[in-house]
Legacy VTK file of the C-alpha trace (Angstrom):
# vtk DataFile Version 3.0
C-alpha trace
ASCII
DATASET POLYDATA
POINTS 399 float
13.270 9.547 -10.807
12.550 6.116 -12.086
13.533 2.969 -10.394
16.281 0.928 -11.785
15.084 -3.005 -12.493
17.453 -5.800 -11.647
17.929 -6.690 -15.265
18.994 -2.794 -16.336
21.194 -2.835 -13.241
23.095 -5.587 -13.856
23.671 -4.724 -17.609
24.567 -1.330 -16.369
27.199 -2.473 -14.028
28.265 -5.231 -16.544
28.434 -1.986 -18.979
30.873 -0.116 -16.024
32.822 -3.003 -15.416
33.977 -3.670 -18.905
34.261 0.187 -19.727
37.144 0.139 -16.951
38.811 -2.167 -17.484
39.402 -1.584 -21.128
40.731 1.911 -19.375
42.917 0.104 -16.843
41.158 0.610 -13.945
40.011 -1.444 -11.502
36.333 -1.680 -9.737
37.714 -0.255 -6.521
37.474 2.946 -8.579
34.358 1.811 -10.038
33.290 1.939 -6.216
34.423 5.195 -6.021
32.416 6.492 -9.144
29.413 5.175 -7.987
30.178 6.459 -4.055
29.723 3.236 -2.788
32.816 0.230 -1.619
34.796 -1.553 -4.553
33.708 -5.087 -2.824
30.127 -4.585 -3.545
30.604 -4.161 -6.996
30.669 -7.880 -8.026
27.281 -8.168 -5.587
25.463 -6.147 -8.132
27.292 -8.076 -10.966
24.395 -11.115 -9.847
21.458 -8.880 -8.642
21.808 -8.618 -4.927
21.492 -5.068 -5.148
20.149 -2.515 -7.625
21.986 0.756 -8.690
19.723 3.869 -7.629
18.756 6.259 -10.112
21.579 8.421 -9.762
24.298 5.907 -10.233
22.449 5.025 -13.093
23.226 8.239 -14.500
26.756 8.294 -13.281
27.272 5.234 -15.455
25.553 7.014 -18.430
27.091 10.184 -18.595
30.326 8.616 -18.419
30.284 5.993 -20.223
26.816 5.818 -22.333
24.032 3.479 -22.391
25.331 -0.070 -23.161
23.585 -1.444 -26.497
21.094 -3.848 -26.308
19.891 -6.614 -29.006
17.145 -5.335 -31.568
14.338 -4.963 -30.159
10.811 -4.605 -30.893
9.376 -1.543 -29.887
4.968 -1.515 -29.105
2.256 0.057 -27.185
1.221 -2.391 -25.222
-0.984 -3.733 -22.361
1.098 -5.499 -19.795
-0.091 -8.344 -17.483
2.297 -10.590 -15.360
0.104 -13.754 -15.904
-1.613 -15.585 -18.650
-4.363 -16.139 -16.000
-4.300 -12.600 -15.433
-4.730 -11.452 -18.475
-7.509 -14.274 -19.694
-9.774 -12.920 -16.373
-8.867 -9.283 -17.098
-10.041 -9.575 -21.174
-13.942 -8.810 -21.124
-13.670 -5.911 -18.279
-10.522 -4.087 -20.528
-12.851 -4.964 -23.900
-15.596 -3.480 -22.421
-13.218 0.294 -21.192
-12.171 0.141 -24.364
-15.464 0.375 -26.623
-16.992 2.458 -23.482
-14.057 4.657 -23.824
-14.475 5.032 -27.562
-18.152 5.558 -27.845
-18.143 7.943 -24.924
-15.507 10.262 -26.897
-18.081 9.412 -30.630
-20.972 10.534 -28.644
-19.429 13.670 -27.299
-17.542 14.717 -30.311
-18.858 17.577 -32.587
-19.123 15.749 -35.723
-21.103 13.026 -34.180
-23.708 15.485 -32.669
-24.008 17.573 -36.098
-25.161 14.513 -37.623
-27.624 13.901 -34.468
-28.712 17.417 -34.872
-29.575 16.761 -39.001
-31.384 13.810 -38.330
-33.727 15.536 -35.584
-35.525 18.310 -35.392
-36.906 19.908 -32.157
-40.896 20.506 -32.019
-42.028 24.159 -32.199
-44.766 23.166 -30.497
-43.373 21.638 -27.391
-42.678 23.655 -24.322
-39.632 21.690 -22.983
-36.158 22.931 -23.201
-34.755 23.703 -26.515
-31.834 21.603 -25.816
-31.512 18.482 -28.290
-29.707 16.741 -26.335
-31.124 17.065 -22.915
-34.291 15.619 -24.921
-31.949 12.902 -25.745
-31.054 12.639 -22.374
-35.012 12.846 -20.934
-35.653 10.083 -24.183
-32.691 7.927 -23.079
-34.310 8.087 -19.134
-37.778 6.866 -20.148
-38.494 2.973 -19.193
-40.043 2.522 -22.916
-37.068 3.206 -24.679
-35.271 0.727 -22.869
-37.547 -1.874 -23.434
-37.708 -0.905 -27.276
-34.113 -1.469 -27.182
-34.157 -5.113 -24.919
-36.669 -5.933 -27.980
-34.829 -4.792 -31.122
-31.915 -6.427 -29.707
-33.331 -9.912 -28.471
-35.341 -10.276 -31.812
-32.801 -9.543 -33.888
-34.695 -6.591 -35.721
-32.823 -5.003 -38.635
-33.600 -0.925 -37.877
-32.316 -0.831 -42.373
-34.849 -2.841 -43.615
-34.470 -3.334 -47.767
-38.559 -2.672 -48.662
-41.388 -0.393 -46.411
-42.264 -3.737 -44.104
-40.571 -1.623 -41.066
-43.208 -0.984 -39.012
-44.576 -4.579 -39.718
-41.696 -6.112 -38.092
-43.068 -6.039 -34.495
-46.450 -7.352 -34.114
-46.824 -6.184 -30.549
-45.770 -2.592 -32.011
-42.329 -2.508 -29.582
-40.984 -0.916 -32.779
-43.583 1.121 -33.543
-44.801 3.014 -30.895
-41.040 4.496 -30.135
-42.304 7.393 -32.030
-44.544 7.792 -29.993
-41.779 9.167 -27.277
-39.570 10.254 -29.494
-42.759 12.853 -30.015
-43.275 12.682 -26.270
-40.090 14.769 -25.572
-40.139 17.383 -28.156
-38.593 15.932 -31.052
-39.383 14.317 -34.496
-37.131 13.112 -37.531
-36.292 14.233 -40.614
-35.768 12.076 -43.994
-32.604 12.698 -44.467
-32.681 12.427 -48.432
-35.941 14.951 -48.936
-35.037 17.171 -45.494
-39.004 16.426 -44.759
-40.551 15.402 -41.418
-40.837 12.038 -41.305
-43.932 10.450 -40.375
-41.922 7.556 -38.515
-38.850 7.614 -37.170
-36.702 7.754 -39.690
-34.256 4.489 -39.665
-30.981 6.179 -39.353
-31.959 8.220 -36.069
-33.057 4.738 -35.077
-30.304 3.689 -35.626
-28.130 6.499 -33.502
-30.595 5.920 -30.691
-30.320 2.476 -30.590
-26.471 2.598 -30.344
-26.660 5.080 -27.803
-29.406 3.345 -25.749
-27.183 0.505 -25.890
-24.382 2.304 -24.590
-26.316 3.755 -21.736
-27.974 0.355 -20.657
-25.128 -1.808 -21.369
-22.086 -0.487 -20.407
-22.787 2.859 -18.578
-26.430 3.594 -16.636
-24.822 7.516 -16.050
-24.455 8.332 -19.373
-25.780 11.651 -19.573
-25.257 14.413 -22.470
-25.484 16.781 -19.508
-22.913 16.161 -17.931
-18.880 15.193 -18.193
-17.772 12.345 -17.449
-13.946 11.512 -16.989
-13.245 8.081 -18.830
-9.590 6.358 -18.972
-8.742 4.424 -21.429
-6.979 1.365 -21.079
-3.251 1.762 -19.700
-0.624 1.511 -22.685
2.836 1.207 -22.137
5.687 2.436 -24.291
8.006 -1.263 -24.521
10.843 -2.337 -26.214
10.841 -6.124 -25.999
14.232 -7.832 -26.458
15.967 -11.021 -27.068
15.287 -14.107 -29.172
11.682 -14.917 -30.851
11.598 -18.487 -29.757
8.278 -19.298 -31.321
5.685 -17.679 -33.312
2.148 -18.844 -33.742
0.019 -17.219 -36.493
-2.846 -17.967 -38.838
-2.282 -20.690 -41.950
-3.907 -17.777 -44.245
-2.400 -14.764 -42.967
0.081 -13.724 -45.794
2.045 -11.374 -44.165
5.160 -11.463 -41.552
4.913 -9.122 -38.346
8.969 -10.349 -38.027
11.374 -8.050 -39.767
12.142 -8.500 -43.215
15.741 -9.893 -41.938
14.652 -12.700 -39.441
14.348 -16.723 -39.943
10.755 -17.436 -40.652
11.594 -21.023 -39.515
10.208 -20.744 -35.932
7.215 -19.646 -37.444
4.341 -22.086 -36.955
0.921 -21.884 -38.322
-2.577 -23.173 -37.471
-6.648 -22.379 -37.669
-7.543 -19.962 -35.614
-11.492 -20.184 -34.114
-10.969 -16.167 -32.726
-13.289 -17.136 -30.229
-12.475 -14.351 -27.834
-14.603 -12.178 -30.714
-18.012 -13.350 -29.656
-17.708 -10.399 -27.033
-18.595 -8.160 -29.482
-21.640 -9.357 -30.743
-23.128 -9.653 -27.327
-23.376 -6.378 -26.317
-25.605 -4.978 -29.125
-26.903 -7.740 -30.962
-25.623 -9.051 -34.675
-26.338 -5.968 -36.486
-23.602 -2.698 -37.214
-26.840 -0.393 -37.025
-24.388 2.697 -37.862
-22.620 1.603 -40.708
-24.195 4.138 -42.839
-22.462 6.775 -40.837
-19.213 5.964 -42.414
-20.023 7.249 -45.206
-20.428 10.964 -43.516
-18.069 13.384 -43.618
-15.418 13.326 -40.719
-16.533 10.063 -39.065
-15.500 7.258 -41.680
-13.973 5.035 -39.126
-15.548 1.981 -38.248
-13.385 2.158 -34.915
-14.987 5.104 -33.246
-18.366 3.172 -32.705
-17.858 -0.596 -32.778
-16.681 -3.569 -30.300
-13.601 -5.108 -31.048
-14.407 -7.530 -33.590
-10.300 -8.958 -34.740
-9.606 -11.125 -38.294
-6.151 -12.141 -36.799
-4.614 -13.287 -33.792
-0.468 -13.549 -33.660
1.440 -15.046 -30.789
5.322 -14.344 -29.913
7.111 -15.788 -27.647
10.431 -13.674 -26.434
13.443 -15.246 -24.331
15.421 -12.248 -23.128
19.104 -11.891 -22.322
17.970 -12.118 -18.544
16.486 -15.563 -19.789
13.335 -14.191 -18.709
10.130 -15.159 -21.453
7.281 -12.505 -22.168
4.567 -13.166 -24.588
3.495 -10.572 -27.232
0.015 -11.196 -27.966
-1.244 -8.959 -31.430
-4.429 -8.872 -32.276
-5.350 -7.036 -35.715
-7.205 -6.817 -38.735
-4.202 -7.943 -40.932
-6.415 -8.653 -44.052
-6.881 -5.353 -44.157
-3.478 -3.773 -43.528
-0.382 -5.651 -44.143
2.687 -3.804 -42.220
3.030 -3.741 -38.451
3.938 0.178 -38.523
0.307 0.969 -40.762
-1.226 -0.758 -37.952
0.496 0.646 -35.321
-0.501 4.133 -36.997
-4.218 4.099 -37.295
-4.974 2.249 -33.994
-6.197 -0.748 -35.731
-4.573 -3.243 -33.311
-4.362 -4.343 -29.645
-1.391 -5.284 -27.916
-0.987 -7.278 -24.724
2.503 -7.856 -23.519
2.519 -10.604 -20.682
6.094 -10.063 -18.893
8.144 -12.999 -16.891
6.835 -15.961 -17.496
7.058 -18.225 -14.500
9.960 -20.378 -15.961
8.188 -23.706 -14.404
4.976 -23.559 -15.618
5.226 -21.564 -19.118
4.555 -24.371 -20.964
1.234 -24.582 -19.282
0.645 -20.891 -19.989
1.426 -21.026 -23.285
-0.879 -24.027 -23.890
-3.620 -22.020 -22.058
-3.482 -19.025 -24.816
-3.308 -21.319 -27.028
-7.026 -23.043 -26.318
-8.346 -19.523 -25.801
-6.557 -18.229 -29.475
-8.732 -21.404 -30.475
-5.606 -22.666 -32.638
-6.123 -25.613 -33.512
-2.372 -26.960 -33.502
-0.238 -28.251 -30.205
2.919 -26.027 -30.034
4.893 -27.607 -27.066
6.934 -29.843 -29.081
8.260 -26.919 -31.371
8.472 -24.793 -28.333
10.882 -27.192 -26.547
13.038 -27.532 -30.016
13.033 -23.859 -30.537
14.011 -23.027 -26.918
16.648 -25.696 -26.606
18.817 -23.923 -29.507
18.758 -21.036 -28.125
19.967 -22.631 -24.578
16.389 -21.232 -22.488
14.901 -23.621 -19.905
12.541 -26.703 -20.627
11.262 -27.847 -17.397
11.458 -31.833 -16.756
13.908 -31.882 -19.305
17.977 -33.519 -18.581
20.498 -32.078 -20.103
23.039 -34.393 -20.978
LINES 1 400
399 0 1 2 3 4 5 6 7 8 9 10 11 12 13 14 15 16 17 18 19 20 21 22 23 24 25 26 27 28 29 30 31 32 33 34 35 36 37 38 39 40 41 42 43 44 45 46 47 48 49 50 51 52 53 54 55 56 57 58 59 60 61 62 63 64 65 66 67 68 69 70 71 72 73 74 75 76 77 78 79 80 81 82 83 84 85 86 87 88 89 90 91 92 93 94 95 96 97 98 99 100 101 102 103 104 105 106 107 108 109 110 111 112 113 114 115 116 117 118 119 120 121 122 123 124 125 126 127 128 129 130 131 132 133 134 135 136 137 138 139 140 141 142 143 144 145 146 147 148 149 150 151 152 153 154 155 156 157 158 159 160 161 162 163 164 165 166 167 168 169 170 171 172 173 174 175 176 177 178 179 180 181 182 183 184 185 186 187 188 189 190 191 192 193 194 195 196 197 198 199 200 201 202 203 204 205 206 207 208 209 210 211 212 213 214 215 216 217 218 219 220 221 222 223 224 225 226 227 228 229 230 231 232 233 234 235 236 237 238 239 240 241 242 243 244 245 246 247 248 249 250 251 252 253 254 255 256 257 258 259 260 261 262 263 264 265 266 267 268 269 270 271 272 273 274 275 276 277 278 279 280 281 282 283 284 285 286 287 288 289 290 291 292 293 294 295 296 297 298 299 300 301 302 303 304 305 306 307 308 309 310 311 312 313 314 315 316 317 318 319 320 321 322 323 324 325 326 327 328 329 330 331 332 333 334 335 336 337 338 339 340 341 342 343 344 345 346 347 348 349 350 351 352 353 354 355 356 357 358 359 360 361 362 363 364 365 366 367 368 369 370 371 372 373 374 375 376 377 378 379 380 381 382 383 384 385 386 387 388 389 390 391 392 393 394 395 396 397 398
């Protein structure tokens, strides 16, 4: 069974306490419930000690779960740090796109449209497998360098007039045809269904992504075999209490509150989103597969591309337990302009940083802040917003 936290604990036996009372009872029979002595009742009142899982249930089955505020309920990374989180952002970026393209790569609909675009010499006395020639293509020290110099020189694989081949004076683009030959394979024009003469762009264009992914982010990438790759860790949370601050963009027209909350601890500033230059670093500038959404079956841009976010959107929670956890959403709300569309399609990212230190938030908050690249100081609103609501403001008296 799970554990019980101090926090549930306490608002369990809080729950108990009041439930028998209201029946006339006192907490000596409490103690007696719960199997344990009446005088150790108030103890776990304060958090000395934690109910186990089955008094837990005791409480529940007699007397229900005790309500909580509204809540928000997410998917969400957790982290116990700002810190943590800010060193943990480019390794969990990275699972995440490896992750995705592993599952594009190995999914039928992705190798169909390989398949079209290639076609396996008659000629050639290697294995009839496509894509073990992908693999054997993938494994050959000129395709890597044909990638290093696509990417480096910024070459666009969809050029607009017939100046492809032209593009690379030292013939790094060229002579990948060369090995595409090499292994048994040439391309196919996709609009007449002839052999190309070149490589036609949009297998390019494939191989370029998946050379990419091989070099970049995964040297055993192999068609041939499986390879078990976790996601990043979600967490089913409910996050409760007051919203003591919000921080979103000045253009952003929607509210990720609910329709019924104060918008006045809502404050707004320029957002740099420098925490997206990630995503252009690990394949160059240019989406070389953006034709494929277009195909039938693989129309989402989020199968094949790094996290590249329009909006950032801070929250700052102070919990019954006067504990403070940061929600930090980060979306394409330009696009899509309710949180539960969002939440539906997978078109946001969710990091939940839990318990605050209650000293040094103010620094942590401040920290995000820089990294969000807003451009506005929030510690001053902060402070306001937390001292209505009674939370802590370190260094501050209270008369």
């Amino acid at each position: 069974m799970v554990a019980v936290s101090k926090e549930e604990s306490m608002l369990l036996i809080q729950h108990a306490i009041s439930a028998y009372l209201n029946e006339g009872k006192n907490q000596k029979e409490l103690g007696e419930l719960l199997g344990i002595d009446g005088s150790r009742i108030s103890e776990a009142k304060i958090g000395k000690w934690k109910l186990s899982p089955s008094q837990r249930q005791v409480i529940i089955d007699n007397y229900g779960y005790p309500r909580r505020g509204k809540g928000q309920y997410i998917n969400a990374e957790i982290y116990n740090s700002v810190t943590e989180f800010l060193g943990d952002y480019e390794e969990s970026s990275n699972q995440r796109l490896k992750h995705k393209l592993y599952s594009f790569f190995r999914s039928e609909n992705f190798q169909r449209e390989l398949s079209f675009c290639v076609k396996r010499a008659a000629s050639s006395s290697k294995e009839s497998s496509l894509l073990y020639r992908i693999d054997e293509l993938l494994s050959l020290s000129e395709t890597k360098s044909w990638y290093e110099y696509i990417k480096e020189n910024n070459i666009n694989l969809y050029p607009s007039d017939s100046v492809f081949h032209r593009a690379s004076p030292d013939r790094k683009v060229e002579d990948i045809d060369v090995y595409v030959i090499q292994v048994g394979l040439s391309t196919i024009d996709t609009s007449t269904g002839f052999i190309a003469a070149n490589p036609y762009p949009e297998f390019m264009a494939i191989l370029y992504r998946m050379a990419g992914f091989k070099y970049e982010l995964m040297p055993e990438f192999c068609f041939d075999k499986n390879f078990d790759i976790e996601p990043v860790t979600l967490n089913e949370l409910v996050i409760t209490g007051d919203v003591v601050l919000e921080l979103r963009p000045n253009s952003d027209l929607y509210d990720v509150c609910d329709e019924d909350d104060d918008d006045s601890n809502i404050l707004r500033g320029q957002a740099s989103l420098p925490f997206n230059k990630l995503s252009a670093n690990l394949f160059g500038r240019h989406d070389f597969l953006y034709e494929l959404k277009n195909k039938p079956d693989m129309n989402s841009k989020s199968h094949y591309k790094p996290d590249n976010w329009s909006r950032i959107v801070l929250r700052l929670y102070l919990s019954e337990s006067m504990n403070y956890h940061l929600w930090i959403r980060l979306d394409n709300g330009n696009e899509i302009n309710t949180l539960r569309a969002i939440s539906r399609n997978g078109e946001v990212r969710n990091i939940v940083i839990k318990d605050l230190c209650r000293l040094d938030f103010l620094n942590e908050m401040e920290l995000i802040r820089k990294w969000c690249g807003y451009d506005c100081d929030m510690s001053a609103d902060l402070k306001h917003e937390l001292a209505k609501l009674g939370g802590y403001i370190p260094g501050a008296k209270v008369l």
